[in-house]
Structures are given as C-alpha cells and as structure tokens.
N, C-alpha and C positions, 0 to 999 in steps of 0.2 A: 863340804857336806859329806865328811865319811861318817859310815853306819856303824850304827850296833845291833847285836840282838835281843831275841828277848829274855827279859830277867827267869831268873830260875836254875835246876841243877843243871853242870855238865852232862848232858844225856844226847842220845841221836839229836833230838829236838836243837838242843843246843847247838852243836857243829853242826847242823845243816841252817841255822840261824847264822851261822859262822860267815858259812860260806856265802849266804845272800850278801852277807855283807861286804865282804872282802870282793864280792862280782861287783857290788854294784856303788865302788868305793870310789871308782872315777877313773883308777887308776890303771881299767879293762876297760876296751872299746864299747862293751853292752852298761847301759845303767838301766837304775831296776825299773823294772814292767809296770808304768804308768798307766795311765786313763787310753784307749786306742783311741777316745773322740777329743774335739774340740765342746766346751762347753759353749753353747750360742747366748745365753744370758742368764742372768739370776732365773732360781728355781727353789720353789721348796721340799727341805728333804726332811725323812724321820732318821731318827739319831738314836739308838739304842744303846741303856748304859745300864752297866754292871757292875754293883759297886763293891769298894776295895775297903772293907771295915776295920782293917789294919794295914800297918803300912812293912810289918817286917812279921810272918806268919810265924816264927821260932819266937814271937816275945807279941801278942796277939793285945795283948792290955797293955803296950807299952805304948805312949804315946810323944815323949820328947826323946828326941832326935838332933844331939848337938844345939844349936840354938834355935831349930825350928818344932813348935805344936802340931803333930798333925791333928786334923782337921777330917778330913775323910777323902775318897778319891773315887775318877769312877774307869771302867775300859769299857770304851765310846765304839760303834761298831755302827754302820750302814750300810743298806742295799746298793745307794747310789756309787756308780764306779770313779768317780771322782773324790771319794772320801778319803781323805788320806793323804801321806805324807807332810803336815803339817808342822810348821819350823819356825812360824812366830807369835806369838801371843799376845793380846792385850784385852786388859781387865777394865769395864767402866769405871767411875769413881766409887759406885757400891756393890760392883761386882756381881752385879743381874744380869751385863752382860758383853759377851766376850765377841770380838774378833780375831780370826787366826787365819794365816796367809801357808798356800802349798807350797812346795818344789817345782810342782807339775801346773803351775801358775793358774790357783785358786783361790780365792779367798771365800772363809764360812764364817756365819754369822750369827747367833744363838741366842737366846735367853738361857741362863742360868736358875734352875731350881734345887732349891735348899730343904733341909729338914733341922733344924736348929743352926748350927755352923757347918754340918756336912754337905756337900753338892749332891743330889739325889739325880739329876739330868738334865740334859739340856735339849731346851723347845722351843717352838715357834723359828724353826732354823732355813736360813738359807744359804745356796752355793752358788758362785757365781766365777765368773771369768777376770782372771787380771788383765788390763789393757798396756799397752801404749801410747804415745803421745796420739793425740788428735784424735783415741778412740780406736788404736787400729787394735785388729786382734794378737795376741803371742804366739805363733804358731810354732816355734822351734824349741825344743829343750833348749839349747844353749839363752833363750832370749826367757825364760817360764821360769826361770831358778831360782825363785824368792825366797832366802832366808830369815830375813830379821824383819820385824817390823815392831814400829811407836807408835802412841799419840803426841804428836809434835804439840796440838791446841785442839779447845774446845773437848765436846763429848767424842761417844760413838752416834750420838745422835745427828749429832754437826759439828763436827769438827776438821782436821789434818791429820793423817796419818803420813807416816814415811815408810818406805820399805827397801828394804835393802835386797839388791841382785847380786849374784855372784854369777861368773863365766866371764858373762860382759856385765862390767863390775858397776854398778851405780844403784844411785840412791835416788825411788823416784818421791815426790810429794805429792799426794792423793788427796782428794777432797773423801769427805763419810760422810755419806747423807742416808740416817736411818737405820746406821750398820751397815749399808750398802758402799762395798768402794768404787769410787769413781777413777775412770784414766787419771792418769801426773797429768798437772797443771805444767811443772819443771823437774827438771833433775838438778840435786846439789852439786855444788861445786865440790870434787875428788882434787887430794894432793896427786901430785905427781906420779909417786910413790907407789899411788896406789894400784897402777898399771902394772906394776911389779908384782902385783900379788897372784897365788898360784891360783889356774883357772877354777877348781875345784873345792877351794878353802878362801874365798873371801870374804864378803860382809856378812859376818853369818851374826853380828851382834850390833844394832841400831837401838839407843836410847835417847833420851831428853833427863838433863839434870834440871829437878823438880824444886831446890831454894837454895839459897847461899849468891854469892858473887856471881856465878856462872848459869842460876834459873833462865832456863829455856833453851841451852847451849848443848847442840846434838852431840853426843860421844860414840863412837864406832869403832870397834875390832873384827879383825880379820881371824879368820876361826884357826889360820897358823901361817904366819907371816912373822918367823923368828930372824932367818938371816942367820944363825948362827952364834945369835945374839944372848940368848938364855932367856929373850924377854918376848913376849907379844907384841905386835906392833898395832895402838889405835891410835884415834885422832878425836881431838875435842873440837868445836869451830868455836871460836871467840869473836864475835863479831862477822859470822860469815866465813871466817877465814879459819879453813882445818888448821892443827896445830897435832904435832904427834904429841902420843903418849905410850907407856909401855906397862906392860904388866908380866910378873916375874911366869917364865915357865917353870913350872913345878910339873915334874914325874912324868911329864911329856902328856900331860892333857890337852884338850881342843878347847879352845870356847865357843861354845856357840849360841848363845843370847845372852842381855844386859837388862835390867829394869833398875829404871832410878827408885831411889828411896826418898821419903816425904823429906828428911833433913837435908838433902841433898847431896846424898852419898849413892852407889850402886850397890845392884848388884851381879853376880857376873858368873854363868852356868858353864859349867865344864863339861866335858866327856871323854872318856879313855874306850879304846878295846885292845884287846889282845885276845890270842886263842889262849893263853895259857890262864887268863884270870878274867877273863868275860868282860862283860860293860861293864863299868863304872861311872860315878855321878859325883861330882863337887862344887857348889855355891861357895861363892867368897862374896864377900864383904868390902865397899872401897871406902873409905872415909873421907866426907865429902871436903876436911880441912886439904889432904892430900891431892884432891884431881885439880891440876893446874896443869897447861903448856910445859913439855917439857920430862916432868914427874914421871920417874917408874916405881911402880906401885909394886906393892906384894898382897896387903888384902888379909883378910883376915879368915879363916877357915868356917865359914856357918854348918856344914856339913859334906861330909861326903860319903858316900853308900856305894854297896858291889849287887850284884845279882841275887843276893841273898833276900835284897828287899824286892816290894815292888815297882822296880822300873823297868823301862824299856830303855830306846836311843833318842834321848830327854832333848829337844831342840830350843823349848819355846819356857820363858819366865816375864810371869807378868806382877803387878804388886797392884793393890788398893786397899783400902780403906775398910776394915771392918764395921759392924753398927755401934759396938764400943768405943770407937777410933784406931783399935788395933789395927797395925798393919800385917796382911794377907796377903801371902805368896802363893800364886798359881804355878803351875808347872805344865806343859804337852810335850806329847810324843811324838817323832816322826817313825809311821809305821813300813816304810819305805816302799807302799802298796804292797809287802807279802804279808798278809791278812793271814795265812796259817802258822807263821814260823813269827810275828809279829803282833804288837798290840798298840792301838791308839791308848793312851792313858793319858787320864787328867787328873792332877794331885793338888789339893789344898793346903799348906800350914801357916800356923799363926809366926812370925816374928818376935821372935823372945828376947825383950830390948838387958 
C-alpha cells in the first residue's frame, strides 16, 4: 500500500502531497494519521459529492480514453472521521450499489445515484467496523490493513465477500447481509510463498473469474512481489488449491486491484509515483483464454493516465453491468486520510469492447 498524491500541476500542493506520501509509504516508522477511535458498530453517515464533468480538464468534451467511455465521476468527501482511505471496491450487478473496504479497517456501504449514466452521489450510506474471527474487534494497524476486496457469490444483498489483508497477509471470507459485512466465517487457504511477501505490498488485488473453465476461481496479486523476476507474482485457486501466476512488470508499476470481466477475463489497476513525474494510473486487460496455472501474462493496455487527468492514488476497480448490458468500470481512491493534500474520487467508464 504505497501512496500517491493528488492529481494536478507540480506546485507547493503537489510536493507536500509528495511528501505524505513517501511518510506514509511504510517504508518510515509513522503511517499516515488515521481515524484516533475504534468504530463500535455500523452507523449512518452523509457522503458529499462533487462531481467531475470531465475526466482530463485540457480536452473537457473529450470523452474516450484509450478503450474506456467516461461516464462521469464524483470527489466524495465526509464529516465522519473514519471516511477514507478506501482500497477496494465492489459494484452490485446494476451498480445501485457499492461496497468498499478501508486500510484503517472499515468498511462503507452506499446506494448509488445516477443522472442518465453519470453517478451524481451516493446515499442512504453506512460505515462500519471490519471484524475478526468470532466477531472480535481490529484493534491494531498491522491486523486493519484491508486492501482488496470481491464478491466471491450471491449479491450485496446476501451474499460472500472476500478481503484481502496485507501485514498479516490473508484472505478473510465474509458473509454481506444488506451491505452490511459480517466477521470471516474462515480464512482461505495462502500458498507458502506467500509468507514471503513484503509486509507493506501484499494482497492488495482479490478477484473471482466470472465464466470460462475456471468461473468462480479466486485470483490474487501481490501489489509487488517480483523477486527479481520482471514479473508479478499471483495465484489462481483451482479447486481450492492456489496455483501461481505472473503478470509482466512493466515500468515498475504496483498493482493494486483486479475485477473479473463477464467473459471471464480481468482486469487489473496499476499505480506508479515518482517525485519527478507524479501519480500515475494503468488498467490492463487479461484475456480469459490466457489465465491458467502456471501462465505469465502481459495483458493488454486499456489505459493508462498521469496527473494531468483526474486521479488520485487509484486503489479500488470494480465492473458490472450496465442497463444496455454494457460493461461498466468503477474506480476509488485511497485518500490516505490527508483530506487537504488528497481527494476520495470515484470515476465511472463504459468498456469499449
């Protein structure tokens, strides 16, 4: 889970965005200034949103982006001090409405409101506490560090989520009743392997491949677990049982989230910083003939974007179902709770097959 900051020119703003991030990159004994309390249970909160009527302000009517539609976006902002840092995503099947899992071990829960195909805000929201086995509370950063999250089955109404931790590295299985997430029932079975991975960059990407040979078959990467290797290092399970896979490093990006696609392919969100050329953003494409046991991927470029557009430090992709049948790519931000130098953003686009 290293940062970015927020999109826009090189200016003060910018290097002191810099600097949050590089403090609060894991790699300094301080990580960044979370919530001071424990949340005691679900609550309802107001969710103010501002929307993003274009997606690159130098080209304001332009609307395709590599092979994504945008659609519209909004920057999500609340009084509640638990709001924020948000690092996984996931879209009902018609995309009314969304859950998303914190760092600082939260999860929110929202209805989705639309104005044609744009998201105009989101309401009727609540926030709530990530648990432990038997219900107990998260008290520690190192045990709150929820990066990735899926719908393994069913809705958000009632169904399975999974989520992925990093520090202490696993994957719990969560019951969803309502939107609401319940404690892990269990935790998945991790390769060996995966004990190896650096405390600060691990499951930061938890999917389900959605048809083909392998529908219903979790796939997992590690946000930079190369080894040296040139490649990423994830795992599919095939009958329960992980199986590596790799995916090419290109230009020394992170990944950090995955959503399956209806044909049963991914897809798979990158992130870069540097001081010298700011955040950066790249979606790749997996083709679902390609994800087998085994297989290193390389992927196909759907987009990639610099500070120029509007992003922030992009954590969370989700996909569903348009009312055409189009598929519809979500995107969230993690604001790293610096609310002045940072922005929640939540971006829509269409899938241009």
């Amino acid at each position: 889970m290293t940062n970015a900051f927020r999109a826009g020119a090189l200016t003060r703003r910018t290097l002191l965005g810099g600097l949050a991030a590089t403090a609060c990159s894991g790699r300094l004994a301080a990580d960044e200034k979370g919530p001071s309390t424990l949340l005691p249970g679900p609550r309802a909160i107001e969710i103010s949103a501002k929307p993003l009527t274009s997606f690159q302000s130098s080209r304001p009517d332009n609307k395709l982006f590599g092979d994504l539609e945008y659609r519209g976006g909004l920057v999500l902002s609340s009084a509640e001090e638990h709001f924020g840092g948000w690092s996984g995503l996931v879209m009902d099947g018609d995309g009314r409405r969304l859950v998303s899992i914190s760092d600082e071990g939260a999860w929110l829960s929202a209805s989705v409101e639309y104005a044609g195909k744009a998201p105009t805000g989101l309401v009727r929201a609540t926030i709530g506490p990530l648990l432990a086995l038997r219900g107990r509370p998260l008290r520690e950063k190192v045990d709150q560090d929820a990066e990735s999250l899926a719908l393994l089955e069913g809705t958000l109404d009632r169904g399975t989520l999974l989520i992925g931790f990093e520090r202490k590295h696993r994957i719990a299985r969560c019951p969803v009743r309502n939107g609401e997430v319940q404690a892990p029932t269990e935790h998945l079975r991790l390769p060996p392997e995966a004990g190896r991975m650096p405390a600060n960059q691990g499951l930061e990407a938890v999917t389900v491949i959605q048809a083909g040979p392998l529908m219903g078959s979790v796939v997992a990467f590690a946000e930079r677990y190369t080894r040296g290797s040139g490649y990423h290092t994830g795992w599919v399970w095939v009958n329960g049982q992980p199986q590596r896979i790799q995916l090419r490093d290109i230009d020394g990006f992170n990944i950090t989230d995955a959503a399956g696609l209806p044909d049963g392919g991914l897809l798979v969100l990158e992130r870069f910083f540097r001081w010298s050329t700011g955040v950066k953003m790249r979606i790749r494409r997996l083709a679902a003939a390609e994800i087998k046991p085994g297989a290193r991927l390389d992927g196909h470029v759907v987009l990639e974007c610099d500070q120029t557009y509007e992003i922030d430090n992009m954590e969370g992709v989700a996909v569903h179902r348009g009312a055409r049948g189009e598929t519809v790519v979500s995107l969230i931000s993690d604001n790293n709770f610096n609310r002045f130098l940072q922005r929640t953003v939540f971006l829509q686009f269409t899938l241009v097959e």
